[in-house]
C-alpha positions in Angstrom: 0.0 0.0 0.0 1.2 3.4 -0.9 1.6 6.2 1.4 -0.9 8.6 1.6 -0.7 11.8 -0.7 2.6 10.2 -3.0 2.7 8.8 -6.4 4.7 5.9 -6.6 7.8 7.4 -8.1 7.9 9.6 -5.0 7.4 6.6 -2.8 9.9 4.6 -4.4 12.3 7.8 -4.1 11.2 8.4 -0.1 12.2 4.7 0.5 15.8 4.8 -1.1 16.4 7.5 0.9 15.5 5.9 4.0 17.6 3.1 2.9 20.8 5.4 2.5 20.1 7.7 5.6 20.6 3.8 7.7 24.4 4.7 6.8 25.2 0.9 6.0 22.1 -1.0 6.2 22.7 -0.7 2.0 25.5 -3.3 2.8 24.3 -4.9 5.5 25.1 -8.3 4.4 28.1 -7.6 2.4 31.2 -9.9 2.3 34.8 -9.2 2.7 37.8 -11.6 3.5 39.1 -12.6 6.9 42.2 -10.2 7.9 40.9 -7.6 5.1 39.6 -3.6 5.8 36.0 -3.8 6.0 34.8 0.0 6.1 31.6 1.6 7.1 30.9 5.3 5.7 29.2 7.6 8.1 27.1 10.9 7.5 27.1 14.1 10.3 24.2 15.2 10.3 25.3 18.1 11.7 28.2 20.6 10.9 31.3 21.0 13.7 33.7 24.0 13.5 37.0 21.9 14.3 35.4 17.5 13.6 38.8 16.3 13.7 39.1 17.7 17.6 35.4 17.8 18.7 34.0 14.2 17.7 35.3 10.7 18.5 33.1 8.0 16.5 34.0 4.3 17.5 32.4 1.0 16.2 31.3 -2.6 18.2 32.3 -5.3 16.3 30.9 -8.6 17.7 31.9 -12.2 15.9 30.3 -15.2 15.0 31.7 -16.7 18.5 30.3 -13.4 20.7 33.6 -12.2 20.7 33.9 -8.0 20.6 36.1 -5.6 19.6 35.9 -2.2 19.3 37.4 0.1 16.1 37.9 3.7 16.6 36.7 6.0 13.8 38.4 8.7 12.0 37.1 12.3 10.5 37.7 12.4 6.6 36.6 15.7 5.6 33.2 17.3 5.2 30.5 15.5 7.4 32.2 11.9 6.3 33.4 9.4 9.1 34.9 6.6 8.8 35.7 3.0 10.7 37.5 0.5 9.3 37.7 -3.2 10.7 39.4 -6.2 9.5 37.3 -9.8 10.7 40.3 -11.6 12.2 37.7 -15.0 12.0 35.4 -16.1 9.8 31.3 -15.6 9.8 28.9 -12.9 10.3 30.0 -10.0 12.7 27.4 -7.4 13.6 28.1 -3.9 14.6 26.9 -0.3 16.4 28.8 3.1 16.1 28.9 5.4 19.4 29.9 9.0 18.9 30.9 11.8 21.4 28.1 13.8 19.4 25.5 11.6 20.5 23.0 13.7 19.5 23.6 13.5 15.9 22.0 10.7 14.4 24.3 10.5 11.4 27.4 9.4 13.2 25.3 7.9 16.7 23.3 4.3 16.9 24.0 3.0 12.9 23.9 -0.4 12.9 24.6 -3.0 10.6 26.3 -6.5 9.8 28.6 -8.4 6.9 29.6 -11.8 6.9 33.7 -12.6 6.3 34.4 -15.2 4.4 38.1 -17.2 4.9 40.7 -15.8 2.9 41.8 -17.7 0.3 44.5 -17.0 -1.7 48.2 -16.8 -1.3 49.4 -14.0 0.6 50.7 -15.0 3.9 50.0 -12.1 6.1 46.3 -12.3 5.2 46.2 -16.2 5.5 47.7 -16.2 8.8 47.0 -12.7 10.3 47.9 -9.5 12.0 51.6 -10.2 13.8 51.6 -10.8 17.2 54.5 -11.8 20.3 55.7 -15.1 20.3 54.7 -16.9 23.3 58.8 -16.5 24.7 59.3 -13.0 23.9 62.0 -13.9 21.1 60.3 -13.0 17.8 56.9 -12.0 15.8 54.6 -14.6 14.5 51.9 -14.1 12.6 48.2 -14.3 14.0 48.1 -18.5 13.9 51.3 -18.6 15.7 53.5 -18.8 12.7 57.6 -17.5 12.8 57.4 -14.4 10.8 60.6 -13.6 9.7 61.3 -9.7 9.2 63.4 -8.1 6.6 62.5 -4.5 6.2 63.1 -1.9 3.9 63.3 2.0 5.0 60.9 4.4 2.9 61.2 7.0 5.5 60.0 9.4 2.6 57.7 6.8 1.7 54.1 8.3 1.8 55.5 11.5 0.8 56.0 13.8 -2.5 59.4 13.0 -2.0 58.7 9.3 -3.5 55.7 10.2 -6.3 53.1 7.6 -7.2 53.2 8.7 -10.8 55.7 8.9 -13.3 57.7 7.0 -16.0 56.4 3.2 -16.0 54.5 2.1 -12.9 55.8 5.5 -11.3 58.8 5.6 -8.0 56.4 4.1 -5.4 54.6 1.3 -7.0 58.0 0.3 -8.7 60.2 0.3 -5.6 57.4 -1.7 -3.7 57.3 -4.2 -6.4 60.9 -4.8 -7.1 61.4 -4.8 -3.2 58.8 -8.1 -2.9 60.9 -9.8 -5.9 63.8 -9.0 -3.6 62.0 -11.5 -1.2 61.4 -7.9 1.5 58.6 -8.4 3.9 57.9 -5.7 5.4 58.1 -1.6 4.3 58.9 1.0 6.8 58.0 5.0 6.4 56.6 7.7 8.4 54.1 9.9 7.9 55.9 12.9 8.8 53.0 15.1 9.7 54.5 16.2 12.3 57.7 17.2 11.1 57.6 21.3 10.1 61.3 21.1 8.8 61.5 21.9 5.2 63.6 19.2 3.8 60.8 16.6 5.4 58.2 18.8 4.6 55.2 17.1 5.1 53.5 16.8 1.4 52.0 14.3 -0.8 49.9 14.2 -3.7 46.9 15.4 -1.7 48.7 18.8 -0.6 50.0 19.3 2.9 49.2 17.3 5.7 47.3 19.8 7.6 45.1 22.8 6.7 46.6 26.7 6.0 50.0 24.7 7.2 48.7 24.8 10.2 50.2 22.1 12.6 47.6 19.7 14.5 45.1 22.2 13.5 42.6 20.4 11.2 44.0 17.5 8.7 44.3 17.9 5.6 41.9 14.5 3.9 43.6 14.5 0.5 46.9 14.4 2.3 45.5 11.2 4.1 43.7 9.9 1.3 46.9 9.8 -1.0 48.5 7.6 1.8 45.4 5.6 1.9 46.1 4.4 -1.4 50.0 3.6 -0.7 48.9 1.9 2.0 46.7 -0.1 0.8 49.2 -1.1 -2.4 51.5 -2.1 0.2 49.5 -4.2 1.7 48.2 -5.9 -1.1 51.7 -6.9 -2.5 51.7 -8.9 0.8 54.5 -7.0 2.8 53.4 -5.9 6.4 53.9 -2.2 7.0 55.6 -0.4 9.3 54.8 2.6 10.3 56.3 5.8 12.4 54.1 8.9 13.1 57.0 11.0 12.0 60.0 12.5 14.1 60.9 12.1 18.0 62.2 15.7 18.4 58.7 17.4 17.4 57.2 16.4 20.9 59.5 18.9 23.1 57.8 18.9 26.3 54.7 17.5 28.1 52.4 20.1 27.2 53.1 19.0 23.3 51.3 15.6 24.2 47.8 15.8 23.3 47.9 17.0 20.2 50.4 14.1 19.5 48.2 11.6 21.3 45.2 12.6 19.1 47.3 12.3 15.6 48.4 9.1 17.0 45.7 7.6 17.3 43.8 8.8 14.3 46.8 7.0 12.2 45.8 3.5 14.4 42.0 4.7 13.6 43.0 4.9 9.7 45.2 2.4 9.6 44.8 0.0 12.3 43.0 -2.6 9.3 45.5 -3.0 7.8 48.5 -5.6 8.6 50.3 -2.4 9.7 52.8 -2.4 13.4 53.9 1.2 15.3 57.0 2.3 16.1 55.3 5.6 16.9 58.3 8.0 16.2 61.9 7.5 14.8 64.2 8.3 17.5 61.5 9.1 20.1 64.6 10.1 22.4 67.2 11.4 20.6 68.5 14.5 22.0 70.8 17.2 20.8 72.6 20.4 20.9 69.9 22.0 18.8 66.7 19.7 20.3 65.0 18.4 23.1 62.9 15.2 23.1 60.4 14.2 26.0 61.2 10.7 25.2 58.3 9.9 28.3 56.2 11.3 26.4 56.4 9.2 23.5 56.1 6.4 25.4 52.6 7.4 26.6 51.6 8.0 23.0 52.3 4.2 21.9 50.7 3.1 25.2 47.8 5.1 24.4 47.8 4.0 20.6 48.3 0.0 22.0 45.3 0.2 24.3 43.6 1.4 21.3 44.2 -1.0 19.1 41.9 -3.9 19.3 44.0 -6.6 18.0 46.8 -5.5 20.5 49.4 -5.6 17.8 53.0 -5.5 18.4 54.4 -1.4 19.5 57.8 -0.3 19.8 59.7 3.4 19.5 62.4 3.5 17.1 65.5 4.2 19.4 68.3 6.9 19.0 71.7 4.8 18.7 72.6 4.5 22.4 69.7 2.2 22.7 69.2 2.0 26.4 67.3 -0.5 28.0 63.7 0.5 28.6 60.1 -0.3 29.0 61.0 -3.8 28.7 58.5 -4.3 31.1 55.4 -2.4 30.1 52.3 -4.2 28.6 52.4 -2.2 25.4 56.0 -2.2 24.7 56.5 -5.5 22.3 59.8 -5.6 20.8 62.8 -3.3 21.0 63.7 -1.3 17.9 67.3 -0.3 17.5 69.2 1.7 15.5 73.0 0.8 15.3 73.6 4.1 13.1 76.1 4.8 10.3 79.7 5.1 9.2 80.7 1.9 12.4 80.3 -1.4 13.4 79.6 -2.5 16.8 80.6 -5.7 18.7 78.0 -8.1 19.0 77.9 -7.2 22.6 75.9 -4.2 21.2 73.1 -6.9 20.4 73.3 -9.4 23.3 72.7 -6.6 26.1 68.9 -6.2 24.6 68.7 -9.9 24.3 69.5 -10.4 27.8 67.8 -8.4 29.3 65.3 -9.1 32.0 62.1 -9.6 30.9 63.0 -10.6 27.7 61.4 -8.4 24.6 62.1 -9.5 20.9 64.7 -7.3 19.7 65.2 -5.6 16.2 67.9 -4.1 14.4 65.8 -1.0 12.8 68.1 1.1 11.1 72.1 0.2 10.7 74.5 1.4 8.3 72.4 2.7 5.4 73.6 1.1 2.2 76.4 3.2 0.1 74.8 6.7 2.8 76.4 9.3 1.7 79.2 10.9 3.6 76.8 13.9 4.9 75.8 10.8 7.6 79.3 9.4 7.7 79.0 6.8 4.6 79.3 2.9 5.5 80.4 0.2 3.1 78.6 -2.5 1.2 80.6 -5.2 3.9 79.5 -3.0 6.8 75.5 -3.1 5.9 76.0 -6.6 5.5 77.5 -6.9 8.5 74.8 -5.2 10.8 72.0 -7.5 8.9 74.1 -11.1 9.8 75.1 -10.0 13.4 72.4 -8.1 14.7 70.6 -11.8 14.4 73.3 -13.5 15.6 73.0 -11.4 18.7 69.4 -12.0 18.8 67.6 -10.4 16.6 64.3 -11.5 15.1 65.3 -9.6 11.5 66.5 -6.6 10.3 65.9 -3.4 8.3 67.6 -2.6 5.6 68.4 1.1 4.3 69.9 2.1 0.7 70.9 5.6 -0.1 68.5 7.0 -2.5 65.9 5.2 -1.0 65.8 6.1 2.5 64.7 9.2 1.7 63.4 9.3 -2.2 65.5 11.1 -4.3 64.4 11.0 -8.1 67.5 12.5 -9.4 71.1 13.6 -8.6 70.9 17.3 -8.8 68.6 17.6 -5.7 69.3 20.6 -3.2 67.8 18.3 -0.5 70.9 17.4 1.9 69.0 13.8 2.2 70.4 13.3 -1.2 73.8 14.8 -1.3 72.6 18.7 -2.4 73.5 17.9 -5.4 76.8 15.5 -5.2 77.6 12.5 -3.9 74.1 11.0 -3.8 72.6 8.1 -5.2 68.5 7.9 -7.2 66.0 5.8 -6.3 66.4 3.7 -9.6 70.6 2.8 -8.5 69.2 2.3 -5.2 66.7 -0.7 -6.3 69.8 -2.4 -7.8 72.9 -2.0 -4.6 74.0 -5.8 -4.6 72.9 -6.0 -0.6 69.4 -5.2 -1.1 69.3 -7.0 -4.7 70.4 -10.4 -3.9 72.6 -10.6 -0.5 69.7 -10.5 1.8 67.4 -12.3 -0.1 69.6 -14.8 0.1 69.8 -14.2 3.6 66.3 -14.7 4.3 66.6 -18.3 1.8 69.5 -19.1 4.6 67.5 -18.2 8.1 64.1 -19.5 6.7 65.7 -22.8 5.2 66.3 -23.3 9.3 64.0 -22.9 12.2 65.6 -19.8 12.5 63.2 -18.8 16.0 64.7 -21.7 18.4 68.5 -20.7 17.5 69.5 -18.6 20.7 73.5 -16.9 20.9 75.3 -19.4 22.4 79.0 -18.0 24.0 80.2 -21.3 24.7 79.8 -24.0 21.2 82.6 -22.6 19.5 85.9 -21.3 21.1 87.6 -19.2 19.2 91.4 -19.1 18.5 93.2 -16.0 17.9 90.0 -14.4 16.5 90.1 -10.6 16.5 87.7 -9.0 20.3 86.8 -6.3 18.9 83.6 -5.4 16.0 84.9 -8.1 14.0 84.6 -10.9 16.7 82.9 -14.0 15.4 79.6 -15.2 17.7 77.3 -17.6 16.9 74.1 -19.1 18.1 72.4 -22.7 18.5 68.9 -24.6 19.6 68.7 -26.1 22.4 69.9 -29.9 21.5 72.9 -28.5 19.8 71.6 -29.8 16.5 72.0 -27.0 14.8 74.5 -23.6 14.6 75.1 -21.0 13.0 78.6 -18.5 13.0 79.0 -15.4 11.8 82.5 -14.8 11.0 83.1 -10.7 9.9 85.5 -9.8 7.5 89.0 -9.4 8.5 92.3 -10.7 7.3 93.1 -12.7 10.6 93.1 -16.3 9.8 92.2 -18.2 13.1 90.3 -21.3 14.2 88.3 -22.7 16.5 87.1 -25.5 18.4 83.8 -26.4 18.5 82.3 -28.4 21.5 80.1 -31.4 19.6 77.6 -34.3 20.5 80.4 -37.6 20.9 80.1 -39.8 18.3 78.4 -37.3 15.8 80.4 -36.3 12.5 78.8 -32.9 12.1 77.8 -31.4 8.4 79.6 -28.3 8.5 79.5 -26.0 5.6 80.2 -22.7 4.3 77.5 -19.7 2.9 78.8 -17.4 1.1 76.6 -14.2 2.1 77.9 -12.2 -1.3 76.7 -15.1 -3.3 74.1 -17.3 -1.9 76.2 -20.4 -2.2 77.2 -23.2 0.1 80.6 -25.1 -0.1 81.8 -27.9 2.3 83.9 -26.8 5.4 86.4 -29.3 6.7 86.2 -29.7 9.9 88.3 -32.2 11.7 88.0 -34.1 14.9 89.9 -32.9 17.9 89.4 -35.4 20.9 85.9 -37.4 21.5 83.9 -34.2 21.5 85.6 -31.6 19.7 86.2 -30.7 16.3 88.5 -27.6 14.8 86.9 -25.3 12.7 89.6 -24.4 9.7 89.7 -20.6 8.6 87.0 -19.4 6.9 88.2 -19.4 3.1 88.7 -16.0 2.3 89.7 -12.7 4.4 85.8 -11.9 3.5 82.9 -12.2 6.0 81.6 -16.2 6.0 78.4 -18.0 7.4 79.0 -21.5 9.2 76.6 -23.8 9.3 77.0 -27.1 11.6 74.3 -29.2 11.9 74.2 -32.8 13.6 71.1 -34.9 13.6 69.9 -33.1 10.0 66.9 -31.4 10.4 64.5 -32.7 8.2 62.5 -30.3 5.3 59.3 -31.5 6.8 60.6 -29.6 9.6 60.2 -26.1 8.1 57.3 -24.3 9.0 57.7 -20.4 8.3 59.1 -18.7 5.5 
């Protein structure tokens, strides 16, 4: 029956609007894949002089199994909000927004539900899930409990104009995320910089500056956001996790800074917090200077904040300065430790093992060591160095490592740049020489092939399996580490033209398969060890003055043995 006093067009017309004004009852039984961004569109129905400051909108989600989590929502220009949600399990999830404007209907009370449907295809992170804490504290698995192994790349420019999406071919982002996942990378690194007012990290995208009339925390700018939207979302769908700084530790000067931190903070979880994304809230969130302060405390409260948030309690760090000292280890919301080794030295694998040890335990990652080929403005490190920090930062403990390249760090498109990021002109590298550095083309690929041929998360450094003879004590000391049955270990040996020995303590009775990996090449050879007693063998000289990989294995693990990769 018609209503009274309408044709039928105009009843037809009345209901479809009543069918959008339910915000997403027009999707209500819409389907999206487990571990994929699910998002619900929401209409003010009033107008707010500052939205981004004066409304918080937040969704329920509740499973298939009653189980609930709740999203925060984020202001995206105009009267549009917007919650995003990625169903971690299977079947139909219901939810119900809430709004600090609870009187306006647009954003308060909308209701609605879509069923997720198993992922099925072959990208790990959305097979397995978001990346959690392994149960000991050592390393990162994904959501079913997987190993994930981490080797990262640094885009610290990445969601900025200084790495365009456009361009020549597939354009410098798209192409450097591409050839970085052929490169066998897993995760991408950047920073969104919107909180950085220095001009040579200015922060600008395709979408303009990140905040309105350039003015800081103010009001956001949406294009700016929406133009990282889409490089997020590329990312992610090449299969690499991201990882993701809000921009630079020595904006946030003192405790009154805080808030208007806090609330960027967490609209970057609210915006992002779908996706298979992990914080490390600021780089060097207490680096301080002659010319800078840093309320390093302050920081910390932000990615506590941001981690009782986030409803899938993902893993939180704060990208160190290169001291590194030993903190928060044991807060709640601090899940791995991020270091940064710097540039132009290597350290002792001492440098490593104090993080390791340290009581409680917290997974520990080498963040940012060495840059590859950085130019001599940051005190430039060799091609044996960056190697170097990626073999013994994990033989000191580390779950994985992130891997810089000059050119790439900080996107420079050509060599004639004024930007001092990319040599002001001279010395510098582009993005397009970057891709192809021998470290970050093959070398840690084949890295990765190495640690992931192995069950890389029981090996643990181990002082005592191998006794070194003669064997330089200082950055170039050789370490290695083991699992706990002393089936398998591995020895990083740096470069240096010493030629020493050593003994290595072994199971009685066992003839252990010891061979060579050349970390340049990706190849094995044999090593001849020889017996030395009933439970020792000597370890010859590695072959060349080079740095070598030694692997000893006794009681062969099996392939079947292999889970992550």
């Amino acid at each position: 029956m018609l209503g009274k006093g309408l044709s039928t067009g105009a009843w037809i017309a009345a209901i479809f609007g009543m069918f959008l004004a339910s915000g997403q009852a027009a999707r209500a039984e819409d389907r999206v894949a487990t571990w994929h961004s699910y998002e619900i569109t929401l209409t003010a129905a009033k107008s707010y002089a500052n939205p981004y400051k004066e409304v918080a909108v937040s969704a329920v989600f509740t499973g298939p199994a009653g189980e609930r989590m709740v999203m925060p929502g984020f202001w995206d220009g105009g009267h549009v909000w917007r919650i995003r949600f990625a169903p971690p399990t299977p079947g139909r999830w219901r939810y119900g927004t809430t709004s600090s404007a609870a009187h306006d209907p647009g954003l308060q009370g909308r209701s609605g539900a879509f069923t997720a449907v198993r992922y099925t295809g072959k990208l790990a992170i959305f097979r397995r899930g978001f990346l959690k804490i392994s149960a000991d504290n050592r390393y990162l698995t994904y959501g079913d409990g997987t190993p994930f192994y981490w080797l990262g790349d640094t885009n610290w420019g990445g969601f900025s104009s200084a790495v365009p999406w456009a361009g020549a071919g597939r354009g410098p982002f798209r192409t450097i995320v591409d050839r970085r996942v052929k490169q066998g990378f897993t995760v991408w690194k950047a920073e969104t910089f919107a909180n950085n007012d220095e001009a040579e990290n200015a922060p600008v995208n395709e979408g303009g500056f990140a905040w309105r009339d350039h003015r800081y925390f103010g009001e956001p700018n949406p294009a700016f956001w929406q133009e990282i939207d889409r490089r997020v979302r590329y990312v992610a769908d090449s299969g690499m996790v991201l990882s993701i700084a809000q921009g630079i530790g020595r904006s946030l000067k003192t405790g009154a800074m805080t808030e208007d931190h806090r609330r960027l903070a967490l609209y970057i979880l609210a915006r992002y917090g779908a996706y298979p994304t992990v914080w490390i809230t600021a780089q060097e969130f207490n680096l301080e200077s002659r010319n800078s302060t840093v309320c390093g405390q302050c920081w910390a409260d932000i990615a506590r904040s941001v981690y009782e948030a986030d409803p899938y309690k993902r893993p939180n760090s704060l990208h160190s300065r290169t001291d590194n000292p030993i903190t928060y280890h044991d807060q709640p919301w601090y899940g791995f430790v991020t270091l940064q080794e710097g540039h132009g030295a290597s350290h002792p694998v001492d440098y490593w093992l104090k993080q390791y040890h340290a009581d409680p335990p917290r997974p520990v990652l080498e963040d940012e060591a060495n840059y590859d080929h950085i130019i001599p403005l940051y005190a430039g490190s060799s091609e044996t160095m960056t190697r170097q920090s990626a073999w013994m930062s994990q033989i000191g403990g580390a779950f994985g490592f992130t891997y810089g390249a000059q050119g790439i760090w900080y996107g420079c498109v050509d060599k004639i740049s004024p930007n001092p990021n990319c040599g002001a002109g001279k010395d510098g590298y582009t993005w397009r020489e970057a891709l192809e550095f021998p470290v970050g083309n093959t070398q840690l690929g084949a890295m990765r092939a190495f640690w992931t041929a192995l069950p890389w998360w029981t090996l643990h450094p181990d002082e005592h399996r191998i006794a070194w003879n003669d064997a330089p004590r200082d950055s170039q000391r050789p370490f290695q580490k083991s699992n706990a049955d002393h089936s398998i270990l591995v020895a990083y040996l740096p470069a240096t033209v010493v030629r020493y020995t050593g003994t290595l303590t072994a199971v009685p009775g066992t003839r252990p398969d010891a061979r060579w990996f050349d970390p340049r090449t990706g190849t094995y050879s044999q090593a001849a060890i020889r017996r030395s007693g009933n439970s020792a063998w000597i370890v010859p000289s590695k072959p060349t003055g080079e740095d070598w990989v030694l692997l000893i294995r006794q009681n062969r693990v099996q392939q079947g043995d292999v889970r992550a990769r």
